[in-house]
FIKOLZA-1660 file (N, C-alpha, C; in steps of 0.1 Angstrom, whole numbers, plus 5000, padded with zeros to 4 digits):
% residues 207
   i   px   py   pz ch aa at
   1 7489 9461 0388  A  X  N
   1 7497 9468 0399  A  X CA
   1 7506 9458 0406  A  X  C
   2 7519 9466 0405  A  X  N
   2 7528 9452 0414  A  X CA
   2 7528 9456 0428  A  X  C
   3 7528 9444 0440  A  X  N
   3 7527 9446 0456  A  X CA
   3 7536 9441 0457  A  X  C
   4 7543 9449 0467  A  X  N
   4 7557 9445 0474  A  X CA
   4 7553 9432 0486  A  X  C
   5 7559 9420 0485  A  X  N
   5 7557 9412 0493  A  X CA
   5 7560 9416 0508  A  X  C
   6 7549 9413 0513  A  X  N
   6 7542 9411 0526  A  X CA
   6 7552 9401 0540  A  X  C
   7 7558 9406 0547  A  X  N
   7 7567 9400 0553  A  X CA
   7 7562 9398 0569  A  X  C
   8 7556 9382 0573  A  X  N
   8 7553 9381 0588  A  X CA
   8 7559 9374 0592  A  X  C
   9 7566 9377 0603  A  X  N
   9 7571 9369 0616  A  X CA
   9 7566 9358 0618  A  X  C
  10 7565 9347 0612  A  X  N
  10 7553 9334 0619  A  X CA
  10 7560 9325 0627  A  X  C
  11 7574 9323 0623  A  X  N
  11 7582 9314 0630  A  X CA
  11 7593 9315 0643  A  X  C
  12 7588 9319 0653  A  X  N
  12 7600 9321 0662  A  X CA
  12 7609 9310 0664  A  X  C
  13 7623 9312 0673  A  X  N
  13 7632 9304 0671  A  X CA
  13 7628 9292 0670  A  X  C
  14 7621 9285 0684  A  X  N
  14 7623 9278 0688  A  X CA
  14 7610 9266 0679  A  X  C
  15 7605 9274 0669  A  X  N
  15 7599 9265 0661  A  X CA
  15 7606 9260 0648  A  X  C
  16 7611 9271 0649  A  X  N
  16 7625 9270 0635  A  X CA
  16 7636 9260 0639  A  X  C
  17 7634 9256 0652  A  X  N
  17 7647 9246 0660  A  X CA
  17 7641 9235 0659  A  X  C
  18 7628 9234 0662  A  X  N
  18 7620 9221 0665  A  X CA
  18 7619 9216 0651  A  X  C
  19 7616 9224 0642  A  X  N
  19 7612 9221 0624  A  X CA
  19 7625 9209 0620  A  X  C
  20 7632 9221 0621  A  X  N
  20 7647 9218 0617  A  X CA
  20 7653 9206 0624  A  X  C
  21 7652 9204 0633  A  X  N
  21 7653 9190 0640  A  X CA
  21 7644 9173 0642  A  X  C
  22 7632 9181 0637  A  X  N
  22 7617 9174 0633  A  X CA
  22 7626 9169 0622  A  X  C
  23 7627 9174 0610  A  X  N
  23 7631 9171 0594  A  X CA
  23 7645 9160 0596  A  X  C
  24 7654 9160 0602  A  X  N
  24 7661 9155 0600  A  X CA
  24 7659 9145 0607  A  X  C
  25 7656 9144 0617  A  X  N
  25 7655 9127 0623  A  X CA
  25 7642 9122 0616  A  X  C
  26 7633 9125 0617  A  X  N
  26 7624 9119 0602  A  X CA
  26 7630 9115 0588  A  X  C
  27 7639 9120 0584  A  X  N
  27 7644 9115 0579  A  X CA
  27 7653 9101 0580  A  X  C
  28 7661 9106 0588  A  X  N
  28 7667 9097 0595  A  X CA
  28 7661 9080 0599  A  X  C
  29 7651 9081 0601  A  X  N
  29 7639 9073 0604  A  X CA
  29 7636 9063 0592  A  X  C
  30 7632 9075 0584  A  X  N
  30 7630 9071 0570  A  X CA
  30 7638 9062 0562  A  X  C
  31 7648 9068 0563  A  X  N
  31 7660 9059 0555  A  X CA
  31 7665 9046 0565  A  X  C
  32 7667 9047 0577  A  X  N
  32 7670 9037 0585  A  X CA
  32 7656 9030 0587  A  X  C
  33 7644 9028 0582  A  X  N
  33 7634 9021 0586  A  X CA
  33 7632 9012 0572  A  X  C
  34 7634 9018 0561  A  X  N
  34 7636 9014 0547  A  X CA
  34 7645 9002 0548  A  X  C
  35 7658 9012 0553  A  X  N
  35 7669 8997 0551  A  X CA
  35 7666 8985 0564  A  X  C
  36 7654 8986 0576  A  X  N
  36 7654 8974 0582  A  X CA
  36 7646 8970 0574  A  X  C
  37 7635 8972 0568  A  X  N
  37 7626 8963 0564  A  X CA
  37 7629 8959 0549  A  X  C
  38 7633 8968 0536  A  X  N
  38 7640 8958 0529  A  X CA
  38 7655 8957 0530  A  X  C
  39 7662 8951 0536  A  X  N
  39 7673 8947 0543  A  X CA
  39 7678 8933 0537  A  X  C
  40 7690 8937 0526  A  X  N
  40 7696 8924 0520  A  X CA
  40 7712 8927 0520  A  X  C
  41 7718 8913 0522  A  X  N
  41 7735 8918 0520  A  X CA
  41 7742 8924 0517  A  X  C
  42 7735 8931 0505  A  X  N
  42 7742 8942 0498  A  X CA
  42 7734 8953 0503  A  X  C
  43 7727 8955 0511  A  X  N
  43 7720 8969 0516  A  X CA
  43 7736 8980 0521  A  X  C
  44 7730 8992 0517  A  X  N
  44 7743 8999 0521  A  X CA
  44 7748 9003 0538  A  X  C
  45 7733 9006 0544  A  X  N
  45 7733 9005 0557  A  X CA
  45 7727 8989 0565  A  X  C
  46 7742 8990 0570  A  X  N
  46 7742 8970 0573  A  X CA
  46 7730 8974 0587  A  X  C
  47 7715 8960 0582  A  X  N
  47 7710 8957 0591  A  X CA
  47 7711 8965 0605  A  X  C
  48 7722 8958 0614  A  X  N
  48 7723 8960 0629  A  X CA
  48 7726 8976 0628  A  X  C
  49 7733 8981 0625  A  X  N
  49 7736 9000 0620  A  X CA
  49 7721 9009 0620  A  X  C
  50 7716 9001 0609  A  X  N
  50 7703 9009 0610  A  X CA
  50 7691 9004 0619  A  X  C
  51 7696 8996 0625  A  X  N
  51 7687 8992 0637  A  X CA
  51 7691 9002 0649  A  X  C
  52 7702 9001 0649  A  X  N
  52 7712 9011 0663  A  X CA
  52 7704 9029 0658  A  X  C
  53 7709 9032 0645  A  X  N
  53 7705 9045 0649  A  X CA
  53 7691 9045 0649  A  X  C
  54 7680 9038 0642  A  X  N
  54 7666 9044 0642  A  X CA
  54 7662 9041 0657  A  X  C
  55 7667 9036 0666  A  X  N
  55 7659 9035 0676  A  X CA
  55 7666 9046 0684  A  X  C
  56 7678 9054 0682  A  X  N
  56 7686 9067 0688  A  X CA
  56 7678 9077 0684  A  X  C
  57 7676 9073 0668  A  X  N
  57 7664 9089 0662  A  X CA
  57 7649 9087 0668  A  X  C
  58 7648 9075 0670  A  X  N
  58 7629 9075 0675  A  X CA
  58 7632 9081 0690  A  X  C
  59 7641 9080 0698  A  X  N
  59 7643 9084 0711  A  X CA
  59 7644 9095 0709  A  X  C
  60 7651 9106 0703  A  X  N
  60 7653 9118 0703  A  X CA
  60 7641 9121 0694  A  X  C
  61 7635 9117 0688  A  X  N
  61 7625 9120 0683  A  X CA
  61 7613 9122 0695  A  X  C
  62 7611 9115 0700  A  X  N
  62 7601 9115 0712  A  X CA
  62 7602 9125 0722  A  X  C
  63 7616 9131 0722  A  X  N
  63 7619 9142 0734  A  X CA
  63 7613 9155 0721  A  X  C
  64 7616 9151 0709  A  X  N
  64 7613 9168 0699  A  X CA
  64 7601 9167 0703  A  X  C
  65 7591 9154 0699  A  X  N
  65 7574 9159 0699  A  X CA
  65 7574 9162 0718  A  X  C
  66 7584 9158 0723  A  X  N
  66 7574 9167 0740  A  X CA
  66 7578 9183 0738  A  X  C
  67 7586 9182 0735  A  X  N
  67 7593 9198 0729  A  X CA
  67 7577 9209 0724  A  X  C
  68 7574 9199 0710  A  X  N
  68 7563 9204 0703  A  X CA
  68 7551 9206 0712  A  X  C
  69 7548 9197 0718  A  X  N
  69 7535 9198 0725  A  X CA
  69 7535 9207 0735  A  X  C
  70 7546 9207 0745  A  X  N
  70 7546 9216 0755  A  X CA
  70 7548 9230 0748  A  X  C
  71 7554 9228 0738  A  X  N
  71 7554 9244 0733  A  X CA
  71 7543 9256 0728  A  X  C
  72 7537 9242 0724  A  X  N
  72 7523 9242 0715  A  X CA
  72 7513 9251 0733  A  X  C
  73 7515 9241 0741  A  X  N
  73 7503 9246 0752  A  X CA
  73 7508 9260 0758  A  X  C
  74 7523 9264 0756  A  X  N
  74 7527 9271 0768  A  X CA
  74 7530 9283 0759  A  X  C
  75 7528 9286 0744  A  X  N
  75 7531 9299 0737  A  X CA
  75 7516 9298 0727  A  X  C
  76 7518 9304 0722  A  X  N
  76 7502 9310 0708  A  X CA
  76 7506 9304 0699  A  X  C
  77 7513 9294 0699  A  X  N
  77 7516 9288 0681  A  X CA
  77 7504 9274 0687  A  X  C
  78 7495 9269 0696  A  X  N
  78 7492 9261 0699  A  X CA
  78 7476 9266 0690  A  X  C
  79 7471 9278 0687  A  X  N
  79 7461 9277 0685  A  X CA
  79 7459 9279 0670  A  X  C
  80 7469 9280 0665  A  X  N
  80 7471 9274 0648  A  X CA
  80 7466 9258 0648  A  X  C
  81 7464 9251 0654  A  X  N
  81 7461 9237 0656  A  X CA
  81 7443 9237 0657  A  X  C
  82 7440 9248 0670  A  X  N
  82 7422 9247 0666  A  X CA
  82 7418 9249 0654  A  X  C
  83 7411 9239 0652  A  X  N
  83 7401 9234 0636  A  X CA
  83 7387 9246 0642  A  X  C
  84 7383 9254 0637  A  X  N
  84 7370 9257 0641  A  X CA
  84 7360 9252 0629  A  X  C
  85 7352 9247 0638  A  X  N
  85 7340 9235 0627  A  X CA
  85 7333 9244 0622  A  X  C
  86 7323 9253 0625  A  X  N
  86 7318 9261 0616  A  X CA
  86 7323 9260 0602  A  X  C
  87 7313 9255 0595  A  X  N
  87 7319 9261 0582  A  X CA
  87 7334 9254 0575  A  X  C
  88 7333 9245 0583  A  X  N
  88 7347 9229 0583  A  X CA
  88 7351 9224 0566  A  X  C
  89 7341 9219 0565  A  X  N
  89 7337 9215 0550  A  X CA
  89 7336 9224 0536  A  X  C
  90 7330 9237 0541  A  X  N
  90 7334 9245 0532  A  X CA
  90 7345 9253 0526  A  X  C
  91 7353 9255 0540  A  X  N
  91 7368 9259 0535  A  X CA
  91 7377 9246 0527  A  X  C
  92 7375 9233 0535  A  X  N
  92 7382 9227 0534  A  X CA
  92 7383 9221 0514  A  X  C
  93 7371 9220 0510  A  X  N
  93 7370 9222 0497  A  X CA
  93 7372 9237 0487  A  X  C
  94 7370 9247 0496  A  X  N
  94 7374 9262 0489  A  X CA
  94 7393 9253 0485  A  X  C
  95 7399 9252 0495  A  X  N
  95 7411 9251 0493  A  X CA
  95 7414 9242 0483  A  X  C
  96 7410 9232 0484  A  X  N
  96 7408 9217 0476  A  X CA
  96 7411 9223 0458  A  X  C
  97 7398 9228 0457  A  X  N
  97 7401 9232 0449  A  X CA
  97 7407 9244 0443  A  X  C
  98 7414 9251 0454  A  X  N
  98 7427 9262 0448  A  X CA
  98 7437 9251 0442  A  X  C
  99 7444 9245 0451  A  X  N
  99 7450 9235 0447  A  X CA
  99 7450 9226 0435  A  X  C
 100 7438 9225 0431  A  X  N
 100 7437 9211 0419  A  X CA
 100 7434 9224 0405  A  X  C
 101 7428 9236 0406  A  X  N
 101 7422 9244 0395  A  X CA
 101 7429 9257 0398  A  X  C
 102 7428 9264 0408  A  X  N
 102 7429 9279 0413  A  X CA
 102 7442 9278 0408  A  X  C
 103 7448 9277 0417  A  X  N
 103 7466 9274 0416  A  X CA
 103 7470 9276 0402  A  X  C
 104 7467 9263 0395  A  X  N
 104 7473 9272 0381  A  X CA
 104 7462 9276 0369  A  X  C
 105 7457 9284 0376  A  X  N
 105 7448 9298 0363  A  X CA
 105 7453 9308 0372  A  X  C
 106 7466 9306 0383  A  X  N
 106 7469 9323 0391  A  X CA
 106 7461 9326 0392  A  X  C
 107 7450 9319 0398  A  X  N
 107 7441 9327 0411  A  X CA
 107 7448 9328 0427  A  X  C
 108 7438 9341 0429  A  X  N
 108 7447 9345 0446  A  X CA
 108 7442 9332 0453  A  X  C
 109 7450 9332 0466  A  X  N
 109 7442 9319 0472  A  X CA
 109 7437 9322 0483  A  X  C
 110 7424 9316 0483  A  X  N
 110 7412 9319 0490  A  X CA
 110 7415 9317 0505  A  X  C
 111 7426 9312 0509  A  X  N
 111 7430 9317 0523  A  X CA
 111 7446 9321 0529  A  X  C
 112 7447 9333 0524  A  X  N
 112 7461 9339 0524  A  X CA
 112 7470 9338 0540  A  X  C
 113 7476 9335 0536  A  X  N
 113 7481 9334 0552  A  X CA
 113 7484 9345 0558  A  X  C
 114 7484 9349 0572  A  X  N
 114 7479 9358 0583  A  X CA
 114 7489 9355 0594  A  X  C
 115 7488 9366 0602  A  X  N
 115 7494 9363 0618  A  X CA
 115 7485 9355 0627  A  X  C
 116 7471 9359 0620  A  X  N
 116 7459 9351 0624  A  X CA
 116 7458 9332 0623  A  X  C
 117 7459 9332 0610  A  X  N
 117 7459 9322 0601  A  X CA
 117 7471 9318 0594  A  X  C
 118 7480 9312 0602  A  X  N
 118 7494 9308 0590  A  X CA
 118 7490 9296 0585  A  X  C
 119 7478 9284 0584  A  X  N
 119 7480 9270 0577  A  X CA
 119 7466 9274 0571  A  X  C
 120 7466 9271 0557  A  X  N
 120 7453 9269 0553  A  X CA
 120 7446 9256 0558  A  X  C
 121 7432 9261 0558  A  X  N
 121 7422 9246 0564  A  X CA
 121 7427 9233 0556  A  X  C
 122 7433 9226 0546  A  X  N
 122 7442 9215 0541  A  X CA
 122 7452 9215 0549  A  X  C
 123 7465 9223 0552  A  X  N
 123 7473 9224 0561  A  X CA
 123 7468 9219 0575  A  X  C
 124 7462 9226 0580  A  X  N
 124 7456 9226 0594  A  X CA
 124 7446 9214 0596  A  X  C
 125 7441 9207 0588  A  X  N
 125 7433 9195 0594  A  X CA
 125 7448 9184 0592  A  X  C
 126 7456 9185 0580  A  X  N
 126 7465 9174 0577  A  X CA
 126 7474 9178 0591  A  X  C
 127 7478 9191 0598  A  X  N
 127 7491 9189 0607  A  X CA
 127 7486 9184 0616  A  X  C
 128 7470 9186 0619  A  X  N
 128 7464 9181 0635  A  X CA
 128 7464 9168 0632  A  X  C
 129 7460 9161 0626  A  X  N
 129 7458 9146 0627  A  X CA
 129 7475 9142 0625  A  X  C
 130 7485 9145 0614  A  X  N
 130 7499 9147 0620  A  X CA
 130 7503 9146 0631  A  X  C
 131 7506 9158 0640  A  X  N
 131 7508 9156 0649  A  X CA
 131 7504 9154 0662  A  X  C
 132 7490 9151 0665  A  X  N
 132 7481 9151 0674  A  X CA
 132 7478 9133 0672  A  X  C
 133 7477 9124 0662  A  X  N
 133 7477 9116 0664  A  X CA
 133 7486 9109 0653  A  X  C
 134 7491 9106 0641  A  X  N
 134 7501 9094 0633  A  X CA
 134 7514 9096 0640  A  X  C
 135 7522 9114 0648  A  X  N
 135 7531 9116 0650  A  X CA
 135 7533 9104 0665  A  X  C
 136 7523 9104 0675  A  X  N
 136 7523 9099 0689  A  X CA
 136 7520 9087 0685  A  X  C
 137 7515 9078 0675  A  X  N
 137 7511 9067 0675  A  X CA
 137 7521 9061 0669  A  X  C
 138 7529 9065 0658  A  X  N
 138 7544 9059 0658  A  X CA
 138 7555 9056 0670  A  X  C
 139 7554 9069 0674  A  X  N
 139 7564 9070 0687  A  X CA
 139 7560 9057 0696  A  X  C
 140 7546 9058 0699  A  X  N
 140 7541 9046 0709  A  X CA
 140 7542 9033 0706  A  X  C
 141 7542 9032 0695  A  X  N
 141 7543 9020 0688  A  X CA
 141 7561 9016 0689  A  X  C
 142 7565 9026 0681  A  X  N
 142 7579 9020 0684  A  X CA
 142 7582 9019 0698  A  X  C
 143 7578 9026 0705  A  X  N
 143 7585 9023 0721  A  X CA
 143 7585 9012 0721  A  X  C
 144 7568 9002 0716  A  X  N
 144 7568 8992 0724  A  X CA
 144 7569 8980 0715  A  X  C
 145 7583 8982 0703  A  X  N
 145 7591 8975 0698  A  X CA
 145 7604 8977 0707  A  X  C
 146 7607 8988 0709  A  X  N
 146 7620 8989 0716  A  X CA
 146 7618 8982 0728  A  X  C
 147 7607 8986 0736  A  X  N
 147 7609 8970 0749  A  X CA
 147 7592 8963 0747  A  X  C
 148 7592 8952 0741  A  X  N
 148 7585 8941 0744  A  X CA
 148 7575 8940 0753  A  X  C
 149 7580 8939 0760  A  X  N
 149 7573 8935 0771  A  X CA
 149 7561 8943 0779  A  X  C
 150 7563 8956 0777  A  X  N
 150 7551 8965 0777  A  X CA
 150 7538 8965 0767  A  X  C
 151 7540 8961 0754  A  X  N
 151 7528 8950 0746  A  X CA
 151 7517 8946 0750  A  X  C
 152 7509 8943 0742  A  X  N
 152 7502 8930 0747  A  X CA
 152 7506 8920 0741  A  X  C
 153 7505 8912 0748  A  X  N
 153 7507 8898 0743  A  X CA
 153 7498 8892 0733  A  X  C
 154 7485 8897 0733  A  X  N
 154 7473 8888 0719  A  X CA
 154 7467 8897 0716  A  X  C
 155 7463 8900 0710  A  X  N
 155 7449 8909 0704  A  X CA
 155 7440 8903 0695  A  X  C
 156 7428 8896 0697  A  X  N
 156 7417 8891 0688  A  X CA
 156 7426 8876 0681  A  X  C
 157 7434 8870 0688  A  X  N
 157 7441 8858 0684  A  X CA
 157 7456 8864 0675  A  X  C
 158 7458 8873 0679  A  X  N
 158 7472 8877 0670  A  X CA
 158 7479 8882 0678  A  X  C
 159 7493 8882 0678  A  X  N
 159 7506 8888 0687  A  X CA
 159 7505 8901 0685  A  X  C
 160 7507 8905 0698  A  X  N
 160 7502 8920 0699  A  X CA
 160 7514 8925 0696  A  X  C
 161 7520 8916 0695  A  X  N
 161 7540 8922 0690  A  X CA
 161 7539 8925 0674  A  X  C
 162 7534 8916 0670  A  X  N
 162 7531 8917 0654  A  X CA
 162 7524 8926 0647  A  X  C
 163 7507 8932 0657  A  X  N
 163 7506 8941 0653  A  X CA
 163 7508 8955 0652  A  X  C
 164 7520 8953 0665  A  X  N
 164 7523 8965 0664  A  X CA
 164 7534 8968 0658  A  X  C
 165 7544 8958 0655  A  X  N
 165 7547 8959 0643  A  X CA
 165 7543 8966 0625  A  X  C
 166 7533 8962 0625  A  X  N
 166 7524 8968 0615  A  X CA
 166 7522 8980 0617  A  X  C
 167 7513 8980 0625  A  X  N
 167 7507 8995 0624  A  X CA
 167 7522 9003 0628  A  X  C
 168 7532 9001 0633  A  X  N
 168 7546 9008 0635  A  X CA
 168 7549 9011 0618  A  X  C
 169 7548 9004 0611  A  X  N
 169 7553 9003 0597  A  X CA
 169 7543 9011 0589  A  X  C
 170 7529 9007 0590  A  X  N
 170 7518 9015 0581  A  X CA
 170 7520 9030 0585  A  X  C
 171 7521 9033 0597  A  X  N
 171 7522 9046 0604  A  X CA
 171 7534 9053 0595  A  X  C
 172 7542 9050 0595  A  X  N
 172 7559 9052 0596  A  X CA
 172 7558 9054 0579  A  X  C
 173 7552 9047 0571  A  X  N
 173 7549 9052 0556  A  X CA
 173 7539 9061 0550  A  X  C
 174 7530 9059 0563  A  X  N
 174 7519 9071 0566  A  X CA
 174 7526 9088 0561  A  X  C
 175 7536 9086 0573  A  X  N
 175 7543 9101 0577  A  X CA
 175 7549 9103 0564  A  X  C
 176 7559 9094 0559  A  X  N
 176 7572 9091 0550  A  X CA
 176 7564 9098 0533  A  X  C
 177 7546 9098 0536  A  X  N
 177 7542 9102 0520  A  X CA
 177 7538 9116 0526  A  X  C
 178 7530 9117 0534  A  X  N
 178 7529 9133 0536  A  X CA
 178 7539 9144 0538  A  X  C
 179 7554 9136 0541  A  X  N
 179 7564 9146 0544  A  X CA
 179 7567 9149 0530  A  X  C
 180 7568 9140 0522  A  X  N
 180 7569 9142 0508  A  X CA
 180 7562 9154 0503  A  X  C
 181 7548 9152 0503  A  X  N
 181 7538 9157 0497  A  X CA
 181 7541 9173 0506  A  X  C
 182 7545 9172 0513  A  X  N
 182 7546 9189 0525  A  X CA
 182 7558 9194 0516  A  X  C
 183 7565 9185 0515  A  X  N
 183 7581 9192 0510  A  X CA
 183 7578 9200 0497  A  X  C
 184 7570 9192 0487  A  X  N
 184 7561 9196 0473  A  X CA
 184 7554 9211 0476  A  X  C
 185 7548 9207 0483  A  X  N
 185 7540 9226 0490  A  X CA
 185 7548 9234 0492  A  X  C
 186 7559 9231 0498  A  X  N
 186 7564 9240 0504  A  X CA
 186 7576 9248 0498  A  X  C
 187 7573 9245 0481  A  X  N
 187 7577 9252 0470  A  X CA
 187 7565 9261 0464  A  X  C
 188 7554 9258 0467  A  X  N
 188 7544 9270 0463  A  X CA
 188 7548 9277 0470  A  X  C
 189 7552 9292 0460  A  X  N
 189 7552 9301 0476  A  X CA
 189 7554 9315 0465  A  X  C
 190 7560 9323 0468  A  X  N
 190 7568 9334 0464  A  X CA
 190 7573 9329 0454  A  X  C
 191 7584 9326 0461  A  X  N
 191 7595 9316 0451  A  X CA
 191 7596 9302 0456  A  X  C
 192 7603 9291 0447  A  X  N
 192 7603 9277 0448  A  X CA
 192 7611 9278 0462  A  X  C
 193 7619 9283 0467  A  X  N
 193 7626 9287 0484  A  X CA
 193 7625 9294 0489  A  X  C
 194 7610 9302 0488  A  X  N
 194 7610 9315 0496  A  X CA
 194 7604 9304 0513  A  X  C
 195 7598 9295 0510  A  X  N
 195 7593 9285 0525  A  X CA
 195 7602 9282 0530  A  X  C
 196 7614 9279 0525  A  X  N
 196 7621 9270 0531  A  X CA
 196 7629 9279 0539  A  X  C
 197 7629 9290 0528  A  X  N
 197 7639 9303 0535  A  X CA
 197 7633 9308 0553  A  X  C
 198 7622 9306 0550  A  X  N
 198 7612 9312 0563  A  X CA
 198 7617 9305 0575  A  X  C
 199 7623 9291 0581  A  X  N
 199 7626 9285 0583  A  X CA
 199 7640 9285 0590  A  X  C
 200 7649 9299 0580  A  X  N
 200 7660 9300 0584  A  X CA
 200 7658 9314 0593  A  X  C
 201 7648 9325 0582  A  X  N
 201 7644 9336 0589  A  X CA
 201 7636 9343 0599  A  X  C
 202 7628 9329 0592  A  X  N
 202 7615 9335 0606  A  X CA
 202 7603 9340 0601  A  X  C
 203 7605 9346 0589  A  X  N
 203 7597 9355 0584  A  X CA
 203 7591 9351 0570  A  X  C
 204 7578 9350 0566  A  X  N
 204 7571 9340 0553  A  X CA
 204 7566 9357 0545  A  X  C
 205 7570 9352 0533  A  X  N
 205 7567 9362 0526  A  X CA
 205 7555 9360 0514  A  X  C
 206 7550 9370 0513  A  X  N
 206 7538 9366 0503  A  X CA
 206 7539 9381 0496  A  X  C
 207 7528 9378 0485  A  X  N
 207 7527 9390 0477  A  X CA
 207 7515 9397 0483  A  X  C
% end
């Protein structure tokens, strides 16, 4: 029997603004954080350039995620974020393996998305720790590249400039592979752009 795809409203504007704005300075990020750290004379974006804008995109970036958070507490898109433990481990493997087997033998997947439920439990544990903690711990970290002096000075006999440094970079490649890996998903769908389309419309379609 064929079903006419299923059409919900999951995205109001101002998530479709934030998304869309999210993506591109992450990017932006991306490519200007690339060219500071391997950074040679023939780089196409000269050193100081990509120094200038990633610290303009991490600033505007820092005003999107207050955007996101406050949005998150002050409308219903905030409780797409509660994990309920119950039963934690067992979805989170139902899905696991839609993904690795289900997926392609065209099995239905075991957690269809809803008005209820727009992220599957893989989705929803990967956005929380996203943006609830790798997203704020880049931002903090870079701040306190951007000014020094707020730092610490030592940590366990090491410049606390240095490691934040690091963990600024480990973070920052952290994001740089799961955005990848999101962009990959987010051709499962209907069609290879029916997600991306949701994004422009609002509205996610499923069978």
């Amino acid at each position: 029997m064929n079903h006419q795809p299923e059409r919900l409203y999951l995205y109001p504007v101002w998530i479709r603004i934030w998304h869309m704005t999210n993506a591109i300075l992450c990017l932006t990020l991306i490519i200007t954080g690339l060219s500071i750290q391997f950074a040679t004379p023939g780089t196409v974006i000269k050193f100081k350039t990509a120094v200038s804008v990633h610290n303009i995109a991490g600033i505007l970036l820092s005003l999107s995620y207050a955007a996101f958070f406050i949005g998150n507490l002050l409308t219903t898109n905030g409780a797409y974020y509660v994990i309920p433990v119950k039963g934690f481990l067992d979805r989170l493997l139902k899905q696991f393996r839609y993904y690795t087997v289900g997926l392609f033998k065209k099995e239905d997947a075991p957690f269809p998305v809803s008005e209820e439920n727009k992220f599957n439990p893989l989705q929803q544990s990967t956005y929380v720790v996203l943006m609830y903690a790798m997203v704020p711990f880049v931002i903090l970290s870079g701040w306190g590249l951007l000014y020094p002096e707020i730092t610490v000075k030592s940590f366990v006999g090491y410049s606390g400039l240095d490691l934040t440094d690091l963990f600024h970079i480990i973070a920052g490649f952290t994001i740089s592979i799961i955005m990848c890996v999101h962009i990959y998903f987010c051709t499962i769908g209907k069609s290879p752009w029916s997600n991306f389309k949701s994004m422009l419309n609002g509205y996610h379609e499923s069978h």
